[in-house]
BAPA-370683 format. One record per atom (N, C-alpha, C): residue in three letters; x, z, y. Coordinates in steps of 0.2 Angstrom, whole numbers, padded with zeros to 4 digits, always signed. Atoms other than C-alpha are relative to their C-alpha. Layout:
BEGIN
alaXZY...
// end
This chain:
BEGIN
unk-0003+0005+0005unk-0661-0066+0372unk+0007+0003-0002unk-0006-0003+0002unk-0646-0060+0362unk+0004-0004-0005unk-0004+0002+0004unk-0642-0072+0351unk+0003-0007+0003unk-0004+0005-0004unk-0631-0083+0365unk+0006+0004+0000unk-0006-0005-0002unk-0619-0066+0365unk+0005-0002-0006unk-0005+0004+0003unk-0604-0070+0357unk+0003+0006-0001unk-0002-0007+0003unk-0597-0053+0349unk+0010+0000+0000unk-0008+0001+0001unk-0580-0061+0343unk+0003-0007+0000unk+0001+0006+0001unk-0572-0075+0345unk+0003-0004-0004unk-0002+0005+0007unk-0571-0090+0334unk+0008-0002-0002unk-0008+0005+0003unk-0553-0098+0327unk-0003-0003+0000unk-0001+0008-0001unk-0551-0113+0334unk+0006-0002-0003unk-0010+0002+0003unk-0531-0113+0329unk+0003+0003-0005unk-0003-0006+0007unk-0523-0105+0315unk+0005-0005-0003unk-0006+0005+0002unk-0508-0119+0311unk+0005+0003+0000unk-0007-0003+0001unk-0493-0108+0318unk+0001+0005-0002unk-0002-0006+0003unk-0483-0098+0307unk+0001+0007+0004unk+0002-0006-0002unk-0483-0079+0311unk+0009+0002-0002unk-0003-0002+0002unk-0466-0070+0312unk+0000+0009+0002unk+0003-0007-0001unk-0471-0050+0310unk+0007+0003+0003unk-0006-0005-0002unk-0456-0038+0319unk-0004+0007-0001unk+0002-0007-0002unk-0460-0021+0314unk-0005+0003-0005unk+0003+0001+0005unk-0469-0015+0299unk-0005+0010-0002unk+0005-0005-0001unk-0478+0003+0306unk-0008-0001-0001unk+0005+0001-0002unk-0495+0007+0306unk-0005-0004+0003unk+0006+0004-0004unk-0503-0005+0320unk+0004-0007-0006unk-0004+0010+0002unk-0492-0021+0311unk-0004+0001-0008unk+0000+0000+0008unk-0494-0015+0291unk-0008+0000-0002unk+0005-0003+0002unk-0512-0007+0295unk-0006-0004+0003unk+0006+0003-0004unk-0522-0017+0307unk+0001-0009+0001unk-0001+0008-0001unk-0513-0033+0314unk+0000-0005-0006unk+0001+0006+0006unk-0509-0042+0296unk-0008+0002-0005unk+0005+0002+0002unk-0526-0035+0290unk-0006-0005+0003unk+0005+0003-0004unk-0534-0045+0305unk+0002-0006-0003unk-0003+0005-0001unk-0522-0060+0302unk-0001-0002-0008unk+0003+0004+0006unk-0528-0061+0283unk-0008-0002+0002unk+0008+0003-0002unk-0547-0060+0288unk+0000-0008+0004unk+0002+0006-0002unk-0544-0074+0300unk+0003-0006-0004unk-0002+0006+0003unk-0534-0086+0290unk+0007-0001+0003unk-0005-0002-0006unk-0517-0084+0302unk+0004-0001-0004unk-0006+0003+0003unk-0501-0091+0293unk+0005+0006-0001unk-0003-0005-0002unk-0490-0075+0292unk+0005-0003-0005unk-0007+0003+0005unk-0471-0083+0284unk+0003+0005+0000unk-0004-0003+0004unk-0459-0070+0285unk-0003+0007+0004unk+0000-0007-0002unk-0457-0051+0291unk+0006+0003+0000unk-0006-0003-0001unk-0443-0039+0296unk-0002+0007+0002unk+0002-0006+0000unk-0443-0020+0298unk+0009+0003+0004unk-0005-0005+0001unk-0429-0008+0304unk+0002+0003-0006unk-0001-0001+0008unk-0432-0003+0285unk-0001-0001-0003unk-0002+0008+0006unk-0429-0016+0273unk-0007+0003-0005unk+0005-0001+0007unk-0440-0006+0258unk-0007-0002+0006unk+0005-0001+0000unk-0453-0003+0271unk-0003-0007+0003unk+0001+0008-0001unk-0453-0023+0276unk-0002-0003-0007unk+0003+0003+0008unk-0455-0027+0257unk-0005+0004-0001unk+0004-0001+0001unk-0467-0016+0254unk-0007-0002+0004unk+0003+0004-0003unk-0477-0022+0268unk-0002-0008-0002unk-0005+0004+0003unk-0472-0039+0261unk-0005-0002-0005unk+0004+0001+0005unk-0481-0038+0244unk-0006+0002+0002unk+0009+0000+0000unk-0497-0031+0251unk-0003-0006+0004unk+0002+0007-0003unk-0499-0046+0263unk-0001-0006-0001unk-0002+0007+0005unk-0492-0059+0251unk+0004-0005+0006unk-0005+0003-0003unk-0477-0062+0265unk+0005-0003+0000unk-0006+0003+0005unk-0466-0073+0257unk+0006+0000-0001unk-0008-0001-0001unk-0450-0070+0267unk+0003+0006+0001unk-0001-0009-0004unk-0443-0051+0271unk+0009-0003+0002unk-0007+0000-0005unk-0427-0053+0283unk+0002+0006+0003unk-0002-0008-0003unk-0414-0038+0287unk+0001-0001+0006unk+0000-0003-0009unk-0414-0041+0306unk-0004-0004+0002unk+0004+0003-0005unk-0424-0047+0319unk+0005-0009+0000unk+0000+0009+0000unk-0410-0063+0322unk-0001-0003-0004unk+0003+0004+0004unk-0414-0068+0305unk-0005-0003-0001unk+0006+0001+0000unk-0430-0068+0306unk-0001-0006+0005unk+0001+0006-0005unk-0431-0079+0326unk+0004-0005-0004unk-0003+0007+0002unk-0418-0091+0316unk-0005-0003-0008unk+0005+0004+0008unk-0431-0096+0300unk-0005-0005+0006unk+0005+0003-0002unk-0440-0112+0307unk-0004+0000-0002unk+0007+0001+0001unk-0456-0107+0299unk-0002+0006+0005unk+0004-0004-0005unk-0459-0095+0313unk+0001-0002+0007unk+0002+0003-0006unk-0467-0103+0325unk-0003+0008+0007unk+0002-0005-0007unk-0474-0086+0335unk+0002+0008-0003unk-0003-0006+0001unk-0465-0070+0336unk-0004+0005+0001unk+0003-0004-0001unk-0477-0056+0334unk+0006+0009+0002unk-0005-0005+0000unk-0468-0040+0339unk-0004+0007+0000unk+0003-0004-0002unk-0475-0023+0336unk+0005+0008-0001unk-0006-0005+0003unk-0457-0012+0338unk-0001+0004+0008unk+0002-0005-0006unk-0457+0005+0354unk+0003-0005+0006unk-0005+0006-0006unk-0455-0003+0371unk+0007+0001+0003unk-0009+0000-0002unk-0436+0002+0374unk+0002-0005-0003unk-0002+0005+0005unk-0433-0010+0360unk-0003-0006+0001unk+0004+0006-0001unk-0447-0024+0364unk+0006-0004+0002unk-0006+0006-0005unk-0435-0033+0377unk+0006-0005-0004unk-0005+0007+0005unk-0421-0038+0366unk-0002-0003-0007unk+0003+0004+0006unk-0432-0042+0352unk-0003-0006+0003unk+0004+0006-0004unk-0441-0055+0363unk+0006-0006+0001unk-0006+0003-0001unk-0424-0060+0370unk+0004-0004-0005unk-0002+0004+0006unk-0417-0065+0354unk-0005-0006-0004unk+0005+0009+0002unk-0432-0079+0350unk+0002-0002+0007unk+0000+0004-0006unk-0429-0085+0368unk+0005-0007-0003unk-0008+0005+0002unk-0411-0096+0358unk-0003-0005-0004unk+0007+0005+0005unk-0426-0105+0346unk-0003-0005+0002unk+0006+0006-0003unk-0434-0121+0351unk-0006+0004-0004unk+0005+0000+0004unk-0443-0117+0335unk-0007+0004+0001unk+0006-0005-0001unk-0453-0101+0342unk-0002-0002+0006unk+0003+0002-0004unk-0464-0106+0352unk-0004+0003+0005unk+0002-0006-0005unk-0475-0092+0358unk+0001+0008-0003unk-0001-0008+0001unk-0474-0072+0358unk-0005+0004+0000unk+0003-0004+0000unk-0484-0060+0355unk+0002+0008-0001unk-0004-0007-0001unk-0479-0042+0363unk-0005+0006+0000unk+0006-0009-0002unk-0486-0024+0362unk+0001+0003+0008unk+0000-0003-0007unk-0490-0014+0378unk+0003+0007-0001unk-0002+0003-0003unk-0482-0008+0386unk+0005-0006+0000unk-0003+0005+0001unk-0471-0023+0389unk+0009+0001-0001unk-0005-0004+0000unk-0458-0013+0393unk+0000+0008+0005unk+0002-0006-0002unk-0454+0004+0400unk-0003+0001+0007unk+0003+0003-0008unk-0457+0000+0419unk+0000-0008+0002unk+0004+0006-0003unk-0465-0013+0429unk+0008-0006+0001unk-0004+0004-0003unk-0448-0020+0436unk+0003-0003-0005unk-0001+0003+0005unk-0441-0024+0419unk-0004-0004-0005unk+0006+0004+0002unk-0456-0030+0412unk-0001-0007+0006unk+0002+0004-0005unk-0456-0042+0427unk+0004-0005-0002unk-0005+0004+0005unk-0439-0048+0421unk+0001-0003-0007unk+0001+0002+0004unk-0444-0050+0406unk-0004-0006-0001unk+0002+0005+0002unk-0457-0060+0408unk+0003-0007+0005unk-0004+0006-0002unk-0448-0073+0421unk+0005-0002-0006unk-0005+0004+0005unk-0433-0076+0406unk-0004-0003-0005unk+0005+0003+0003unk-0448-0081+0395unk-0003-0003+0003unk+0001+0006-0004unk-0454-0092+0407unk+0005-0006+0000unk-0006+0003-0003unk-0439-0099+0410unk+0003-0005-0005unk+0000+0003+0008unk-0438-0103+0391unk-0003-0004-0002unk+0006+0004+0004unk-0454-0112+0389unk-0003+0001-0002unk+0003-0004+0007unk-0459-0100+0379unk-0008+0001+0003unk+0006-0002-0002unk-0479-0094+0380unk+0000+0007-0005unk+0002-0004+0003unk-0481-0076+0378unk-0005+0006+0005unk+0005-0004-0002unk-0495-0064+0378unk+0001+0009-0001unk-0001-0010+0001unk-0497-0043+0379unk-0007+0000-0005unk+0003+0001+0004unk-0507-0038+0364unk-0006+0008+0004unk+0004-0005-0005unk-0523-0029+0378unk-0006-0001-0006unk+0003-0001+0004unk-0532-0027+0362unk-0011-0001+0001unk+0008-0003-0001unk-0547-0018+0369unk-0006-0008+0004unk+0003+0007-0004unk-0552-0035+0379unk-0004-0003-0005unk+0004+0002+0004unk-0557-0040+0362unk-0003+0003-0006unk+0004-0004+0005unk-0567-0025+0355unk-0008-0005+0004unk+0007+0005+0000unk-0584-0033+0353unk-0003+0001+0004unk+0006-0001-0005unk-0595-0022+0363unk+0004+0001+0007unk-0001+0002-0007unk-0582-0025+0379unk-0002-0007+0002unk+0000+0007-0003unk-0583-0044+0377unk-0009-0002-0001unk+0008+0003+0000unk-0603-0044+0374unk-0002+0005+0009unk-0001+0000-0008unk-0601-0033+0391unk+0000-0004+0007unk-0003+0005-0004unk-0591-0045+0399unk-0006-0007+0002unk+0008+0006-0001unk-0605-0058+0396unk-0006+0003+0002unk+0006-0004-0004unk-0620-0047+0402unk+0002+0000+0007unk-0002-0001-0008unk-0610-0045+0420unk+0000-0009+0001unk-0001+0007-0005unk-0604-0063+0421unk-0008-0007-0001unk+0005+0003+0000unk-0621-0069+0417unk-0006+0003+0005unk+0003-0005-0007unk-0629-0057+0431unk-0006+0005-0004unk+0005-0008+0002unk-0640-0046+0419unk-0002+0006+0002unk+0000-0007+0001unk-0635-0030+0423unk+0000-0001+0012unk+0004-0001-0007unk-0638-0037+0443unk+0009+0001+0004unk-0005-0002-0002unk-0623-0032+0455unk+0003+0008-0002unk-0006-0007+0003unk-0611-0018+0447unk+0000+0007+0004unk+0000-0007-0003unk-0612-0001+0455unk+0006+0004-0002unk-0004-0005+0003unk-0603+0010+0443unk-0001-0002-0006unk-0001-0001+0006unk-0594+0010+0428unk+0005+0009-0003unk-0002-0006-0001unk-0587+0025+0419unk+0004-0003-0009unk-0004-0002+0007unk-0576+0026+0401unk+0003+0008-0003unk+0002-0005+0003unk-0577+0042+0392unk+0004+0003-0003unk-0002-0002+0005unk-0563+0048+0381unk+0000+0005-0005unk+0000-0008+0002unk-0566+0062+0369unk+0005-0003-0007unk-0006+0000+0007unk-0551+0059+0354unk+0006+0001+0000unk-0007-0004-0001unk-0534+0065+0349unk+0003-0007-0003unk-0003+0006+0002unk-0524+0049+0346unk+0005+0004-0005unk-0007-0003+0002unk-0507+0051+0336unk+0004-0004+0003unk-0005+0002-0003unk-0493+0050+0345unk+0005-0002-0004unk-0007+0002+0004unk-0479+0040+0339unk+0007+0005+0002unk-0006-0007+0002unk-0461+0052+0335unk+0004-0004+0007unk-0006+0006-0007unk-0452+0037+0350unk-0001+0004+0006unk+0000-0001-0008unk-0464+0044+0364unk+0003+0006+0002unk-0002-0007-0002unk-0456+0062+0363unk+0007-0006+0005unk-0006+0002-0006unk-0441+0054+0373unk+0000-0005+0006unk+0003+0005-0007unk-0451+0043+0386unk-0004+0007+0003unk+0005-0003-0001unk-0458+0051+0400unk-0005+0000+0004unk+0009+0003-0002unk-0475+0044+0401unk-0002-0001-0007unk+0002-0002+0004unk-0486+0049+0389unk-0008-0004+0000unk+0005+0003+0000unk-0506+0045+0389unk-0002-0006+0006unk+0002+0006-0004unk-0507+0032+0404unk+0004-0005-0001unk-0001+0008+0004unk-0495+0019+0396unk-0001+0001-0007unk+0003+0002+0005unk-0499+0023+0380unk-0009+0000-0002unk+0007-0001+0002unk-0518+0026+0380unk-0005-0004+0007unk+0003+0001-0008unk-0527+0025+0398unk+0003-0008+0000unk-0003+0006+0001unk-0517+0008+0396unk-0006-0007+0001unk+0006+0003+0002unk-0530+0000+0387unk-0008+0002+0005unk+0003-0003-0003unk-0543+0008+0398unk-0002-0004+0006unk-0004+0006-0007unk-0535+0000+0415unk-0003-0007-0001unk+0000+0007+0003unk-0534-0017+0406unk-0006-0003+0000unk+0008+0004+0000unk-0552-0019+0402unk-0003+0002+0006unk+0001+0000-0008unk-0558-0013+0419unk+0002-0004+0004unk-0001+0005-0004unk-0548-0024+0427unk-0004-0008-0004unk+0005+0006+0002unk-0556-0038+0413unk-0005-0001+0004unk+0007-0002-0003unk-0572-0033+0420unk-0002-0001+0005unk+0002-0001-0008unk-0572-0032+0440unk+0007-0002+0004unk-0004+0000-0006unk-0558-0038+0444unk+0008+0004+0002unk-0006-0003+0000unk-0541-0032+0453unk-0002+0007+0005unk+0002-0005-0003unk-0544-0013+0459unk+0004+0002+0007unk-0001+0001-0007unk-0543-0010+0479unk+0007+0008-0002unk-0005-0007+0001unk-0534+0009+0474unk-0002+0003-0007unk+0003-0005+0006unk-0534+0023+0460unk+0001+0003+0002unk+0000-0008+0002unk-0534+0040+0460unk+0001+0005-0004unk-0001-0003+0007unk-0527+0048+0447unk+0003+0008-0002unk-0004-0009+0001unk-0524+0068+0441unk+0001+0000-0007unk-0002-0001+0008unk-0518+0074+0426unk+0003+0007-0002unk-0002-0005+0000unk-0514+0089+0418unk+0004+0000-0008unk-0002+0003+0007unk-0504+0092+0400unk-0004+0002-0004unk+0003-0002+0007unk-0511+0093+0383unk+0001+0005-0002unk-0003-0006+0002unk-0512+0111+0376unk+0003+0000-0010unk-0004+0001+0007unk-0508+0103+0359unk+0005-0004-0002unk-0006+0007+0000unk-0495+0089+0363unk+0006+0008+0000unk-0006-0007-0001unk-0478+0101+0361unk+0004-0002+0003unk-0007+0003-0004unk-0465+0089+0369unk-0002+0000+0007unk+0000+0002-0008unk-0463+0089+0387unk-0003-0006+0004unk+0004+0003-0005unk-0476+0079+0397unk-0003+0000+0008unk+0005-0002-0009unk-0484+0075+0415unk-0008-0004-0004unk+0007+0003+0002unk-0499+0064+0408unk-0004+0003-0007unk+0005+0001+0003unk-0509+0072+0397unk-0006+0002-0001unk+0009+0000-0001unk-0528+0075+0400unk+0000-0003+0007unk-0001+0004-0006unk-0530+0060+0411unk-0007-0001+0004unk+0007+0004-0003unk-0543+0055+0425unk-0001-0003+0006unk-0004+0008-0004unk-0541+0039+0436unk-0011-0002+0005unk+0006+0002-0004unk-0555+0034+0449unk+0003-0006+0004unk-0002+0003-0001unk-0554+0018+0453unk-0004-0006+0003unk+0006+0006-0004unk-0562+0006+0468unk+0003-0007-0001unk-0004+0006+0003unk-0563-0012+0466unk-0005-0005+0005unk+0004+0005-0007unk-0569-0025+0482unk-0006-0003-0005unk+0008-0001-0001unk-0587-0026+0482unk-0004+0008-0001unk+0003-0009-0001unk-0589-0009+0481unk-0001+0005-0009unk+0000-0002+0006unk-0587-0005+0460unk+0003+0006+0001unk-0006-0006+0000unk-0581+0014+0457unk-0002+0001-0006unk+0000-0001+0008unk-0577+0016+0439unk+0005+0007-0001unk-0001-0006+0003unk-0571+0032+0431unk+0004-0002-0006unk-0006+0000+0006unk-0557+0032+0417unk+0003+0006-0002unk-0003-0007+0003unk-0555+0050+0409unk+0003-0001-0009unk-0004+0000+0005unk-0543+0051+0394unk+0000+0007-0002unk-0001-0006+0003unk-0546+0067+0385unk+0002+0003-0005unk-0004+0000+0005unk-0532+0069+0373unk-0003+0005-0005unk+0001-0008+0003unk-0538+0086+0369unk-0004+0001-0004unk+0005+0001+0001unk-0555+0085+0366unk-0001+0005-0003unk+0001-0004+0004unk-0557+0102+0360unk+0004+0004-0005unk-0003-0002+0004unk-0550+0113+0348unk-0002-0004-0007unk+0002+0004+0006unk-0555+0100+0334unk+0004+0002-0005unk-0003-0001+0004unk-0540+0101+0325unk+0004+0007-0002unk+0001-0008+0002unk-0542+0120+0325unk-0005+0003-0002unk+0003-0001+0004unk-0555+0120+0315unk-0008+0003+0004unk+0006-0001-0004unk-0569+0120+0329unk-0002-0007+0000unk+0005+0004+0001unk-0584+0110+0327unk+0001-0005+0008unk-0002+0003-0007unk-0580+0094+0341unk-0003-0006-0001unk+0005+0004-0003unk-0587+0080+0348unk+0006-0006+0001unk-0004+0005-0003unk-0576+0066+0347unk-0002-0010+0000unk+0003+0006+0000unk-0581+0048+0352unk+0005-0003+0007unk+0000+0002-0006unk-0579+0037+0366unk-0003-0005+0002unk+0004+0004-0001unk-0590+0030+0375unk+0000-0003+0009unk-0002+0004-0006unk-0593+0019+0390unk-0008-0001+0003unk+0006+0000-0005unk-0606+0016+0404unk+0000-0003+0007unk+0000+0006-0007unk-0609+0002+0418unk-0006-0001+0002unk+0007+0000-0002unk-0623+0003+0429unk-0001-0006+0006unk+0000+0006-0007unk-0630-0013+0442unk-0007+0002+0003unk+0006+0000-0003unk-0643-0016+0452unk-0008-0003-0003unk+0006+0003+0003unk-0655-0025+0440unk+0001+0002-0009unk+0000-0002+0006unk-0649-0016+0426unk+0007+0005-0005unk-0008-0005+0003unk-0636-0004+0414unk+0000-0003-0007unk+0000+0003+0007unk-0629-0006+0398unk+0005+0007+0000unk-0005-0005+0000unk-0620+0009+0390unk+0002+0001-0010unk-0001+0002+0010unk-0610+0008+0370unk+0008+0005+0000unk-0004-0004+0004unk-0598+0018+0361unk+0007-0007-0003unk-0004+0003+0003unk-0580+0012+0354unk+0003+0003-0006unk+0002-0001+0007unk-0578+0011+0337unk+0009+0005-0005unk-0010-0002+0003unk-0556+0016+0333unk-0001+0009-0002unk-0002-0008+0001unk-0559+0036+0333unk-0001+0000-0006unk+0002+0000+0005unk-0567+0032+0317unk+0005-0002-0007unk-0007+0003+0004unk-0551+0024+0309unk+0002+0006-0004unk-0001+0004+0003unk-0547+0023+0296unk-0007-0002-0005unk+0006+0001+0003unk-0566+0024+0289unk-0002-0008+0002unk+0002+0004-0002unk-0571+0014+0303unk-0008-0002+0004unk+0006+0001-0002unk-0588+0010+0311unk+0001-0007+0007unk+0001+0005-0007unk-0593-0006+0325unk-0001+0002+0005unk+0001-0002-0006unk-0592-0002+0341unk-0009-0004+0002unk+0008+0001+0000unk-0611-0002+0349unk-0001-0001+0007unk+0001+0001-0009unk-0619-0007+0366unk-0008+0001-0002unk+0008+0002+0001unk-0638-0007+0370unk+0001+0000+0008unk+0001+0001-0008unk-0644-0013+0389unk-0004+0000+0003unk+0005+0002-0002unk-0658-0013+0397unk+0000-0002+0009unk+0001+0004-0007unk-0663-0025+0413unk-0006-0003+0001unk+0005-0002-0001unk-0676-0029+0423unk-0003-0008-0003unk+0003+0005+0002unk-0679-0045+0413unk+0001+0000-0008unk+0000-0001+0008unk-0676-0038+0394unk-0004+0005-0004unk+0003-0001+0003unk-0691-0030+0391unk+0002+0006-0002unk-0003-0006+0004unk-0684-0014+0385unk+0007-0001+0001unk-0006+0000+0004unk-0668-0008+0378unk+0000-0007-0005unk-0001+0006+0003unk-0660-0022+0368unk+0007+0004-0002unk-0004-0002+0003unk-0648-0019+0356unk+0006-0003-0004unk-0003+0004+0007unk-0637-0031+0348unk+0005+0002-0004unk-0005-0001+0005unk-0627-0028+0332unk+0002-0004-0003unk-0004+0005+0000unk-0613-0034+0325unk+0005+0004-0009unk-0002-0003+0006unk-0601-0030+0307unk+0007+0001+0002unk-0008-0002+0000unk-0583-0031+0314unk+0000+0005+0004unk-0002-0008-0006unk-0575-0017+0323unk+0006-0001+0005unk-0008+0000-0005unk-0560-0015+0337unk+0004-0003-0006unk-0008+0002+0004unk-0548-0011+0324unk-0004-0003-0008unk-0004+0005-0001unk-0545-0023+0314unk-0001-0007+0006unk+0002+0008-0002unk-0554-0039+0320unk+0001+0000+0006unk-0003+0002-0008unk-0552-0038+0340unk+0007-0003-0003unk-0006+0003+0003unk-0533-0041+0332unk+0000-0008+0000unk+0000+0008+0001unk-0538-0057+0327unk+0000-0005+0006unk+0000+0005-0004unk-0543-0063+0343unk+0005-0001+0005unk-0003+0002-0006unk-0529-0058+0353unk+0006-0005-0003unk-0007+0006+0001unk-0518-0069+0340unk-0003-0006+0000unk+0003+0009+0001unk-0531-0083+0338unk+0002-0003+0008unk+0001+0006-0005unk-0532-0087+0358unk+0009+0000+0001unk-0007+0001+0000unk-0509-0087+0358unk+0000-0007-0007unk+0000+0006+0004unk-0514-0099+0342unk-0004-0006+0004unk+0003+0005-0006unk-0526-0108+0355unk+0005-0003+0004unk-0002+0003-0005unk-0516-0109+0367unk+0007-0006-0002unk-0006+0006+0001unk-0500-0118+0358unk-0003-0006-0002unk+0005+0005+0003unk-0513-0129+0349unk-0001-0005+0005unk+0001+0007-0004unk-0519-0138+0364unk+0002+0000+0007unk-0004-0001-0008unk-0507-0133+0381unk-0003+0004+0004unk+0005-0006-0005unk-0521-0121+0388unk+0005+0006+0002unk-0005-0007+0001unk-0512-0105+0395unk-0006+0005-0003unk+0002-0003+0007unk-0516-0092+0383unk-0007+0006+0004unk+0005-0003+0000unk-0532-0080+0386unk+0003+0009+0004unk-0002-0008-0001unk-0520-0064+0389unk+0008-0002+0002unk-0009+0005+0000unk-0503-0074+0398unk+0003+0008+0001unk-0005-0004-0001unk-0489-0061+0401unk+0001+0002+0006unk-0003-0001-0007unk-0488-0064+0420unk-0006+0004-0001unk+0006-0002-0002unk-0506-0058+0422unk-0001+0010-0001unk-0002-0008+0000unk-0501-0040+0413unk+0004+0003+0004unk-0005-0002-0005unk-0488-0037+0424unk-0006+0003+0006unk+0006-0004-0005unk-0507-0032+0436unk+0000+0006-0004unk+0002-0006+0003unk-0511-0020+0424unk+0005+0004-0004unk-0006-0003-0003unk-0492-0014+0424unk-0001+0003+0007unk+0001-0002-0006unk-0495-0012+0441unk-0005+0008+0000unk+0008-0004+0001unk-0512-0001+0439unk+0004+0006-0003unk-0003-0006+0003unk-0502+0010+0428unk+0005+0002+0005unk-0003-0003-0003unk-0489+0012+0439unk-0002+0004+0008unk+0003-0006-0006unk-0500+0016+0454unk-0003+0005-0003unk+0001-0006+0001unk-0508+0029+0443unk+0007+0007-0002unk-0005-0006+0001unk-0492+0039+0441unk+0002+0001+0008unk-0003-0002-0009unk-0486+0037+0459unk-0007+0005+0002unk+0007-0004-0001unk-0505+0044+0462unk+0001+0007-0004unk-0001-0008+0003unk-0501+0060+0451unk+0006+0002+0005unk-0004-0005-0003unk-0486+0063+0459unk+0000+0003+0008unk+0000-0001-0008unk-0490+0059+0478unk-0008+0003+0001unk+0005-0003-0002unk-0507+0066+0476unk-0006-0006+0005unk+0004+0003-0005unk-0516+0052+0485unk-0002-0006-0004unk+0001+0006+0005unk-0525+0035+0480unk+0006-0006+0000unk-0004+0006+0000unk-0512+0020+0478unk-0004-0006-0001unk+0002+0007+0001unk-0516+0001+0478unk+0006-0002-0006unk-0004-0001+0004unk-0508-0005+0464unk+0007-0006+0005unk-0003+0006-0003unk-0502-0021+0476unk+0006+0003+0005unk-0010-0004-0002unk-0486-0008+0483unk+0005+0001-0006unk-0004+0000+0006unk-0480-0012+0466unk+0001-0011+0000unk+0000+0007+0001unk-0482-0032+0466unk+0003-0003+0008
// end
């Protein structure tokens, strides 16, 4: 049976206005493309660079363009602070809707900040506010994790054995990360972490090696990553991040995808994620078979990661203001999957497995 699997999730909420910070690629290219699909109120926008805020501005049909962030928290039509500016910067853009009864919740990029301890601090001051804010863990709501996710918590796949995540793609590095030094494990492997721990739970240790990138040029520790990770009941999952992926962008024929693969005791399911394909596109895919599906089973779907997961992760923050529920991705909750990151760096440097729970 496949037509109980739930690919994406519905808008239930869509009342509070939208105030955009940040007018890059993920904000101009992915997130207000999600947020027209879903119907999502987006009132004003603000940039570092005023033209590139109105140009953004006119293709969204966003009514207000403000030259700083505190204009922007001070407009009562923005009710949810969307933020999509490098994490050095995230904290006192946060910080400044904190002064707003009007804004009511926040929606942050990952990292939260640059380390765990100030991301800890940030999220108590937001508490402390009343504010409700989430971390935008994206991948939680690519289609074929959260049709995953429902195969496991429905016993399908039987008890979990192994999981594995695959990386073969060259990301683009933003021009910020050259002066941070963590590269692929809080910007990539991030996402990776996050849906893992979605999945199974909080993991007992990692294990993690790394080596650098032969085509990253800026000085790095993290760049060809690979994380082994146990998790109470006995799950051992795999997270390899392979920036490199070949000589592709030297003109040798390459194999870029990423794919994923979860094996139980009454059954596997194994699917592809759909982002390498950006800006074309394609859905991300799954197929499963168990010992009561007759076969492979395949369900397909039209959305993809990027844009539409976007949607979900602002509808459940429009959820949660709408009826008092805590939001589907709170802020404390990433602070684990801060952690996880931070044991896989101690783990590179001390060479040994870490629990992430010497960090919390």
């Amino acid at each position: 049976m496949t037509g109980d699997l739930l690919p994406d999730q519905p808008v239930r909420s869509r009342e509070f206005g939208i105030g955009a910070v940040g007018a890059g690629f993920i904000m101009a290219d992915v997130q207000l493309d999600a947020y027209a699909r879903a119907g999502f109120p987006v009132r004003a926008i603000t940039s570092r660079t005023r033209s590139n805020a109105e140009a953004v501005a006119k293709r969204w049909d966003i009514p207000t363009v403000h030259d700083t962030v505190e204009e922007l928290v001070a407009d009562p039509s923005v009710q949810i602070l969307d933020v999509a500016y490098p994490p050095h910067l995230q904290p006192d853009v946060i910080r400044a809707a904190l002064r707003h009864d009007h804004v009511r919740g926040i929606l942050a990029q990952k990292p939260l900040a640059l380390d765990l301890a100030a991301a800890t601090a940030l999220v108590e001051e937001v508490e402390a506010a009343g504010k409700v804010m989430s971390v935008n863990q994206n991948m939680r709501y690519d289609q074929s994790i959260r049709v995953l996710k429902q195969l496991i918590d429905r016993g399908e796949l039987g008890e979990v054995v192994t999981a594995t995540v695959d990386m073969r793609a060259v990301p683009h590095w933003q021009p910020f990360l050259r002066d941070y030094d963590r590269l692929t494990i809080a910007n990539m492997s991030v996402h990776h972490l996050d849906a893992l721990r979605y999945l199974f739970g909080e993991p007992e240790d990692v294990y993690t090696a790394a080596r650098a990138d032969p085509r990253t040029t800026f000085a790095h520790v993290d760049g060809i990553v690979a994380s082994t990770l146990r998790f109470p009941g006995g799950v051992l999952a795999l997270s390899f991040e392979d920036v490199w992926g070949g000589p592709v962008q030297e003109g040798v024929e390459g194999d870029v995808a990423i794919r994923w693969r979860v094996e139980g005791t009454r059954g596997l399911a194994t699917g592809t994620l759909g982002w390498p394909d950006f800006p074309d596109g394609s859905p991300s895919t799954l197929r499963y078979s168990s010992e009561t599906s007759g076969g492979w089973v395949e369900p397909t779907w039209t959305t993809q990661w990027f844009p539409d997961a976007f949607g979900g992760v602002m509808e459940q923050l429009q959820h949660a203001l709408a009826t008092g529920e805590p939001p589907a991705l709170p802020a404390r909750d990433n602070l684990k999957t801060m952690a996880l990151v931070e044991a896989t760096y101690r783990s590179i440097a001390e060479r040994r497995a870490v629990s992430p729970a010497e960090f919390l």
